[in-house]
C-alpha positions in Angstrom: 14.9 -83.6 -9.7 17.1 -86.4 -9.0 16.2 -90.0 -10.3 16.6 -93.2 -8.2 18.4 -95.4 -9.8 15.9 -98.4 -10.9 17.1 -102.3 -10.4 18.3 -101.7 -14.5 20.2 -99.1 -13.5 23.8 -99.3 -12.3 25.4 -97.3 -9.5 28.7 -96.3 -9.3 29.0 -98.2 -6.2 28.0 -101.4 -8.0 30.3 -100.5 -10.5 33.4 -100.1 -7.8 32.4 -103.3 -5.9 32.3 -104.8 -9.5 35.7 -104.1 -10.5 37.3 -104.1 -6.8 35.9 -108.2 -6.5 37.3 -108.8 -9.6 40.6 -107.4 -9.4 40.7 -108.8 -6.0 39.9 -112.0 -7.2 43.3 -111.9 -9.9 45.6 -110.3 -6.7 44.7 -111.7 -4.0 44.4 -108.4 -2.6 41.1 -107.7 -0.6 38.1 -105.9 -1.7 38.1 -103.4 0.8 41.8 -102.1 0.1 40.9 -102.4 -3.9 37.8 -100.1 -3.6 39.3 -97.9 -1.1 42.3 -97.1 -4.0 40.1 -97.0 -6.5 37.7 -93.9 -4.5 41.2 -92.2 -4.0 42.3 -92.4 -7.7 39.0 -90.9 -8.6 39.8 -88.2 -6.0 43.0 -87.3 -7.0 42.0 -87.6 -10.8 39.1 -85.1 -10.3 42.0 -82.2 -8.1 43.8 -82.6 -11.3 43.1 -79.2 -13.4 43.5 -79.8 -17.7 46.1 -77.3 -19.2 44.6 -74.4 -21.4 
């Protein structure tokens, strides 16, 4: 049973658009390109295996 998040609650996407709008906001780079690189780090961070 999955929960939908409630207005207290805070989804990731929130969270993203958060920091992108932000960082955006400091660069001068657009929010778009920001959250785009920010979904990609979270990609490549979750390929990367820990060592045993």
């Amino acid at each position: 049973m999955h929960k939908q998040p409630t207005s207290s609650q805070v989804t990731k996407a929130q969270i993203y658009r958060s920091i992108a709008s932000s960082t955006a906001i400091e660069t001068g780079v657009s929010v778009q390109k920001i959250e785009q690189q920010l979904k990609k780090n979270q990609a490549q961070a979750k390929a990367v295996g820990l060592a045993r």
